[in-house]
N, C-alpha and C positions, 0 to 999 in steps of 0.2 A: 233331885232336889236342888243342884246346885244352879241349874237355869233356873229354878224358883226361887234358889236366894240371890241370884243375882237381878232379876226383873224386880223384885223387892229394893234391892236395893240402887235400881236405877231410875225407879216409878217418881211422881211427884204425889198418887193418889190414888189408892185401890178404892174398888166398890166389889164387896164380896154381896153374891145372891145363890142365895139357895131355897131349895124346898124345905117344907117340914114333913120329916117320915117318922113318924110315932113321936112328935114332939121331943123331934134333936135335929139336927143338921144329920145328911148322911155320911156312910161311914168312910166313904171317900172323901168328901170334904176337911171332918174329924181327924182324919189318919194323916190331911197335909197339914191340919193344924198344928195338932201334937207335934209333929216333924220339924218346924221351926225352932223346937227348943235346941236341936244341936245348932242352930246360927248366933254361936256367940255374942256375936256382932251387931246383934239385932238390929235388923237391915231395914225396920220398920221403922224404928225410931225417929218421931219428928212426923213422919208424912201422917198425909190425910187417910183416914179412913170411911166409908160408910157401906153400910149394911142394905141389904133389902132382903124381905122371907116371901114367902108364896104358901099356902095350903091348902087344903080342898076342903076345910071347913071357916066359916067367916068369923065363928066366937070358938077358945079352945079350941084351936089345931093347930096350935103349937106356934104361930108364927114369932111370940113374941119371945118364948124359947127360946126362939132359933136365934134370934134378934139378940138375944143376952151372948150366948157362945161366943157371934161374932163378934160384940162389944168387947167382953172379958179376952178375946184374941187379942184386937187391939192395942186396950190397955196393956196386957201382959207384955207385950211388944213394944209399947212407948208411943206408939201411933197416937194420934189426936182422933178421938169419934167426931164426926160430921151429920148432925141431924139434918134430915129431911123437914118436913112440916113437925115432926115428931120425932120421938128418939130415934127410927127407921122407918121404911118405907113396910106397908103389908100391903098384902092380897089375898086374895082367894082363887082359887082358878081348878077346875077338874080336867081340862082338854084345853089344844090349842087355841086361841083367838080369846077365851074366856076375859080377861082383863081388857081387850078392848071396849068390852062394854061398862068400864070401871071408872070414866074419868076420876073421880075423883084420885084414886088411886096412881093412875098416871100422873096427876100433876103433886099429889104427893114423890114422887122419879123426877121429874122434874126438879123442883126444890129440893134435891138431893145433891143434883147435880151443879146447881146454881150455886148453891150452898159450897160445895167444893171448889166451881172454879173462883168464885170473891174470896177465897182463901188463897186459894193457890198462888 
């Protein structure tokens, strides 16, 4: 954890992405969240953050769930949330390549990132 508190606290700008597994973040993901409470120092503070979720279903599968954890990380943290086109980026995807057929969704990634660096 302390290479992760310290990339945290070197970064100018995370973007956390994860799946949704039964509508949550997995429990690896979760167990690095929770873990930041012992960085007093909270090493987040200030920087950018943004989100993106992934599901294998397109309505209810949890992406926007997933979307809230990582928001409430954030904030919890002092981080700034950085919208995409929307409060986060989604998707839907069951196998690799899936989302290449998503433009829309891709350029929703896009504006995420855009979004972050006229911040930055």
């Amino acid at each position: 954890m302390q290479k992760v508190y310290e990339a945290f606290r070197t970064c100018g700008a995370i973007i956390i992405s994860a799946p949704s597994y039964w509508r949550n973040v997995p429990a690896q993901l979760k167990a690095l969240l929770d873990r930041t409470f012992a960085a007093k120092d909270r090493p987040l503070k200030g920087k950018l953050g943004g989100a993106i979720a992934v599901g294998r279903a397109t309505a209810g599968g949890g992406q926007s769930k997933v979307l809230d954890v990582m928001h409430n990380f954030y904030l919890s943290n002092g981080a700034l949330c950085v919208p995409g086109e929307l409060n986060g980026v989604t998707a839907s995807a069951d196998k690799p390549g899936d989302i290449l057929a998503q433009p829309r969704r891709l350029e929703q990634a896009r504006a995420l990132g855009r979004n972050i660096l006229e911040r930055f």
